[in-house]
ROLO-813444 format. One record per residue (C-alpha): residue in three letters; x, y, z. Coordinates in steps of 0.25 Angstrom, whole numbers, padded with zeros to 4 digits, always signed. Example, Ala and Ser with C-alpha at 12.3 -4.5 7.8 and 13.67 -1.06 7.14 Angstrom:
<nodes>
ALA+0049-0018+0031SER+0055-0004+0029
</nodes>
This chain:
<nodes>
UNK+0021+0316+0175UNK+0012+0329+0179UNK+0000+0333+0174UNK+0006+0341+0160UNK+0014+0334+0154UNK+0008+0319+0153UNK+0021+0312+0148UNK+0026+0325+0141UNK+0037+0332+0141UNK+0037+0344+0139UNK+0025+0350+0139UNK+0023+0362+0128UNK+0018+0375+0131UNK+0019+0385+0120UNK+0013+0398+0114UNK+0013+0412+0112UNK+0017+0421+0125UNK+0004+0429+0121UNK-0009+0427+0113UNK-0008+0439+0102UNK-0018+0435+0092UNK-0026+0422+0088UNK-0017+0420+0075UNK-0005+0421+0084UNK-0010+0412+0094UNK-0015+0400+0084UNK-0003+0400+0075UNK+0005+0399+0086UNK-0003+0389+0092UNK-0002+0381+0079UNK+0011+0383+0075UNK+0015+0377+0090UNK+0005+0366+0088UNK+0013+0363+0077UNK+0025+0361+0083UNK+0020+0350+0091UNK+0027+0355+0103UNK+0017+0361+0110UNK+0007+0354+0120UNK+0000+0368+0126UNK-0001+0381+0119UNK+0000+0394+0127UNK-0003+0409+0124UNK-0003+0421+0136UNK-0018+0428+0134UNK-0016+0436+0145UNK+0001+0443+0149UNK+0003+0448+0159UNK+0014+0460+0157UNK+0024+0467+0165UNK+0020+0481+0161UNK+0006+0486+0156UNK+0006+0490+0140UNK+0012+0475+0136UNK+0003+0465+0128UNK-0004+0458+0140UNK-0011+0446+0132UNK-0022+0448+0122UNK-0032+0442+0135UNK-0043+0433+0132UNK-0045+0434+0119UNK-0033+0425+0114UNK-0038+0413+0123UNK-0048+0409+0110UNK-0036+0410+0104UNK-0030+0400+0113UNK-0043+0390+0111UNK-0041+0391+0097UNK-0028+0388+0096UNK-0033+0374+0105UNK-0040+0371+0096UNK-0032+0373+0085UNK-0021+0365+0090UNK-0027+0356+0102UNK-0017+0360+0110UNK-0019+0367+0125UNK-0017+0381+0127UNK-0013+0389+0140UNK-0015+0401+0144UNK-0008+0412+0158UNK-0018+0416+0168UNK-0015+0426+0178UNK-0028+0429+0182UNK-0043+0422+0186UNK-0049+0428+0174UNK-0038+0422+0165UNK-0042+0409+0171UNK-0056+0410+0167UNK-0054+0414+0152UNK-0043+0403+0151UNK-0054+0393+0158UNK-0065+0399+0147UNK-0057+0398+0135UNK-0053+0385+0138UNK-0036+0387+0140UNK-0030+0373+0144UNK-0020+0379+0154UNK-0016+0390+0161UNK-0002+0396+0166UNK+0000+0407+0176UNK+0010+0416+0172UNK+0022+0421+0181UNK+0018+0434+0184UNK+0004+0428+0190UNK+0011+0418+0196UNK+0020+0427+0206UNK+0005+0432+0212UNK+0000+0424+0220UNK-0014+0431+0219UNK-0015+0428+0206UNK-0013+0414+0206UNK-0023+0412+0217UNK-0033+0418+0208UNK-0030+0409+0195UNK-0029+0397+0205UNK-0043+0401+0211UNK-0050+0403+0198UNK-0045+0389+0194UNK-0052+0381+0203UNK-0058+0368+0199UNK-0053+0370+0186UNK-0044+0360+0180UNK-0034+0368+0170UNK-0019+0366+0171UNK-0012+0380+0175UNK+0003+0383+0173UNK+0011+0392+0185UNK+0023+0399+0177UNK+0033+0404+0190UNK+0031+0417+0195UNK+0040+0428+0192UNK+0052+0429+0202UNK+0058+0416+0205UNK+0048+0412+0218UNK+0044+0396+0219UNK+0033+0397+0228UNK+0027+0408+0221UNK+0026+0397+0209UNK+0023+0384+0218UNK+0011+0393+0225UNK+0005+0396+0213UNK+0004+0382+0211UNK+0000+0379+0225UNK-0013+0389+0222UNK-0017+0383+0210UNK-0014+0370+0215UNK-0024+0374+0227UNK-0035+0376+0218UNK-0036+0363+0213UNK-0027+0365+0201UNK-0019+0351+0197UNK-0013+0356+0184UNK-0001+0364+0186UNK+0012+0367+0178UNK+0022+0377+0182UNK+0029+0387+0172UNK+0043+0390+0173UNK+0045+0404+0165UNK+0058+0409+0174UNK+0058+0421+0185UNK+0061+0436+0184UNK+0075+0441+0187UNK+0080+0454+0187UNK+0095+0455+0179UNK+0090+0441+0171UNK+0097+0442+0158UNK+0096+0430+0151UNK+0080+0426+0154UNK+0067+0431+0155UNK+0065+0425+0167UNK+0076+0418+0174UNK+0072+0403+0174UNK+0078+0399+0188UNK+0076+0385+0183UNK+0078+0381+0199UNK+0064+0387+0204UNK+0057+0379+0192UNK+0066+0365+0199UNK+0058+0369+0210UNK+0045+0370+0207UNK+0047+0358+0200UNK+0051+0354+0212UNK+0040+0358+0222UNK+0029+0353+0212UNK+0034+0342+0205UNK+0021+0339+0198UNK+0019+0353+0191UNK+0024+0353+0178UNK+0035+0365+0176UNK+0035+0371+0161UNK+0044+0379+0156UNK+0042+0392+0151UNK+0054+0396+0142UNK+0050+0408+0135UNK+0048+0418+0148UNK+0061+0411+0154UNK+0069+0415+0142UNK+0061+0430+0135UNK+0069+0425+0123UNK+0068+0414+0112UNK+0083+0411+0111UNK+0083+0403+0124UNK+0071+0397+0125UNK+0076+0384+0119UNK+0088+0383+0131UNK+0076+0386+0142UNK+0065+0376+0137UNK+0076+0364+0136UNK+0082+0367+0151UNK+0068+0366+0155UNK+0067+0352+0148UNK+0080+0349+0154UNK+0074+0351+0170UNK+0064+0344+0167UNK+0052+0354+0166UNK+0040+0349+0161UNK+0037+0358+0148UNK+0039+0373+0142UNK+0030+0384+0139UNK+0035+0392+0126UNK+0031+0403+0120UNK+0028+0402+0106UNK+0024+0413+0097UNK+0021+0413+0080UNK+0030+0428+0078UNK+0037+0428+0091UNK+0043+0442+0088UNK+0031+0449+0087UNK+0025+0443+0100UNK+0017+0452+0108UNK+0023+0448+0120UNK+0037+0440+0124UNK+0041+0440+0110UNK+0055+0437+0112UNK+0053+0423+0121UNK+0042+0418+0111UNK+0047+0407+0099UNK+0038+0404+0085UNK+0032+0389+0088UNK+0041+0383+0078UNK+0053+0389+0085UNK+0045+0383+0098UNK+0045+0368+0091UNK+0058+0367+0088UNK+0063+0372+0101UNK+0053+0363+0107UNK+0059+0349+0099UNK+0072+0355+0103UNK+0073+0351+0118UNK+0077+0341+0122UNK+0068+0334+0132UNK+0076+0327+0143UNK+0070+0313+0150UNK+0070+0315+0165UNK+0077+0303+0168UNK+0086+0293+0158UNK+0079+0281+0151UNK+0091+0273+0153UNK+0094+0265+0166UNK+0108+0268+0165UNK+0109+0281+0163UNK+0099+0283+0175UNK+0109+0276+0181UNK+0119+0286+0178UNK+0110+0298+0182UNK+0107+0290+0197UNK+0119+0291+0201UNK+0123+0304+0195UNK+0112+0310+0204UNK+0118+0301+0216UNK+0131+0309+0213UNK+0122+0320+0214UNK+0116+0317+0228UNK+0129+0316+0232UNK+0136+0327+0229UNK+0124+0336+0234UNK+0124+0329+0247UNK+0140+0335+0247UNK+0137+0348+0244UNK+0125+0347+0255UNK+0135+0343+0265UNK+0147+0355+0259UNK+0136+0363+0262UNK+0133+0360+0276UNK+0148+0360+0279UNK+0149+0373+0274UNK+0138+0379+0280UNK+0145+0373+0295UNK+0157+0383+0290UNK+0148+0394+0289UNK+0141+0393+0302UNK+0155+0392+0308UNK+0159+0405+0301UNK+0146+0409+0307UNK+0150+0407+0321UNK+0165+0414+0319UNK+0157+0427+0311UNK+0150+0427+0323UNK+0160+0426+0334UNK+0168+0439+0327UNK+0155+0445+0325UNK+0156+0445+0309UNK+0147+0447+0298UNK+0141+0434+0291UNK+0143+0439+0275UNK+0158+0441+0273UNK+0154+0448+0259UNK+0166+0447+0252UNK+0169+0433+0257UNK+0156+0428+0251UNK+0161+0436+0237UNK+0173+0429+0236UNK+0168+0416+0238UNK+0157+0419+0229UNK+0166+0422+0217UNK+0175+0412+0222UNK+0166+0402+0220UNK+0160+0407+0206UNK+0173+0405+0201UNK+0175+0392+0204UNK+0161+0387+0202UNK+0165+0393+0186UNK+0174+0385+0187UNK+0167+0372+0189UNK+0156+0375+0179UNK+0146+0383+0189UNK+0139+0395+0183UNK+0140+0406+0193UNK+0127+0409+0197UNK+0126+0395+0202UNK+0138+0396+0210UNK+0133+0409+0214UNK+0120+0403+0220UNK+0126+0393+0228UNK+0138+0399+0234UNK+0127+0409+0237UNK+0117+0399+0244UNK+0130+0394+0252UNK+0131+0409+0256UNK+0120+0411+0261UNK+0117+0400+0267UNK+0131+0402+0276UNK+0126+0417+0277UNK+0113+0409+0284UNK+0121+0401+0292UNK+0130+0412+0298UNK+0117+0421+0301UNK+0112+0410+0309UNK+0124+0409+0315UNK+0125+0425+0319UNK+0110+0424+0324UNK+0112+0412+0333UNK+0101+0404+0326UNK+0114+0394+0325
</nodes>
């Protein structure tokens, strides 16, 4: 159990992408509070946009808005920081918690500045990951506000920027999320569906594959007129759309309450262990082969990529994963990593380091 959720799963982070007036903020407030499906309520006072003339947060004029709308429905509110000042207005006005946002989480400057204007203060802070799909850029930011005596730290999992992406926003990558995870088994990891998806529609299948890899909560964005938002107005649902989706999901027990279905799933994973310790010992039989190909490319002085070798056998390959229920960009990267790592192999090979 982490320091968050306190026997709760999941944990409910919901509002308006940005604080437009006072009316806007309370009613939505309230109609989420309503719901009973919200634990914090959050609202952006300041957003940071990509060009200059696009509506960049009302400031700190919407954070009594924020305490209003505490004490209206007792619930926490959180607010994104991106700067030292932020910090202290958040700290003055009483917010609960504080997130910093992607774009401030790709600078480390930036982060060392909130992290130092936090010290000796006891506030939770959420790290949403940068924008391009870099871990350690994400684990240091919480390493400096770790090294400023913070003990209350979530991570954000709001996707990462690709260029060509059509289907998302930001492409979620599920995998460097796993990894963080990973590394820092103790931070609780939320799930930011709306900047993931941009659009309503799919924020529903987002938030439930979150549940389904065992994340820790969601951060949505709610809104009272969504379609006259002021900003992201096509990713932001009324609260009572937000309830229902909410009691829709189906929330997953990380292990079965039965002894003989846990049974079952022991020695599934046993089967499991098995076959990978196969493919571990396929790969290291094939990669023999390779250096050997090495060795005769070298002898006849041959170049290491055969280009249109490696394009048969990637559509070769394709096809038959297809055919056995692989997607092909799975198959892709895989017979890709098996590549290169050959590639390696033989370079190591032509240079002697082998």
């Amino acid at each position: 159990m982490n320091w968050m959720n306190n026997g709760k799963r999941p944990i409910l982070i919901a509002g308006p992408c940005s604080a437009e007036t006072e009316e806007q903020v309370l009613q939505t407030a309230i109609r989420l509070f309503k719901t009973g499906k919200v634990d914090i309520l959050r609202a952006g006072i300041w957003k940071p946009r990509t060009r200059p003339g696009a509506f960049e947060g009302i400031g700190a004029k919407g954070l009594p808005w924020l305490q209003k709308a505490k004490e209206l429905t007792g619930l926490p509110v959180t607010v994104e920081v991106a700067k030292a000042s932020h910090v202290e207005l958040c700290l003055e006005f009483g917010i609960d918690m504080l997130w910093i946002g992607a774009r401030t989480t790709v600078n480390p400057f930036a982060v060392q500045e909130i992290a130092d204007s936090l010290k000796g203060v006891d506030i939770p802070v959420l790290v949403k990951n940068p924008i391009n799909p870099d871990l350690s850029l994400w684990l240091g930011s919480m390493e400096r506000l770790q090294n400023s005596g913070l003990t209350k730290l979530g991570a954000i999992h709001k996707g990462f920027s690709s260029a060509g992406e059509k289907i998302y926003r930001n492409r979620p990558q599920w995998q460097i999320a796993i990894d963080f995870k990973t590394a820092m088994p103790d931070v609780p990891m939320i799930n930011d569906p709306s900047h993931i998806c941009g659009k309503r529609d799919m924020l529903f299948k987002v938030a439930q594959k979150a549940m389904d890899l065992d994340f820790d909560g969601l951060m949505i964005e709610s809104h009272i007129t969504p379609d006259t938002a002021w900003s992201d107005a096509s990713q932001q649902i009324t609260p009572e759309v937000y309830g229902q989706m909410i009691a829709d999901l189906i929330i997953r027990d990380e292990d079965p309450k039965n002894q003989k279905e846990k049974t079952k799933l022991d020695r599934l994973r046993k089967e499991i262990d098995m076959i990978d310790d196969e493919i571990m010992n396929i790969l290291a039989s094939r990669m023999k082969v390779s250096r050997e190909i090495g060795n005769y490319k070298k002898d006849n002085n041959m170049v290491i990529l055969q280009s249109e070798r490696w394009k048969e056998v990637l559509h070769k390959y394709i096809d038959r994963g297809a055919q056995n229920g692989l997607g092909a960009d799975f198959v892709t990267r895989v017979i890709k990593s098996i590549h290169d790592e050959s590639i390696e192999q033989q370079e190591k090979i032509m240079s002697g380091e082998i």
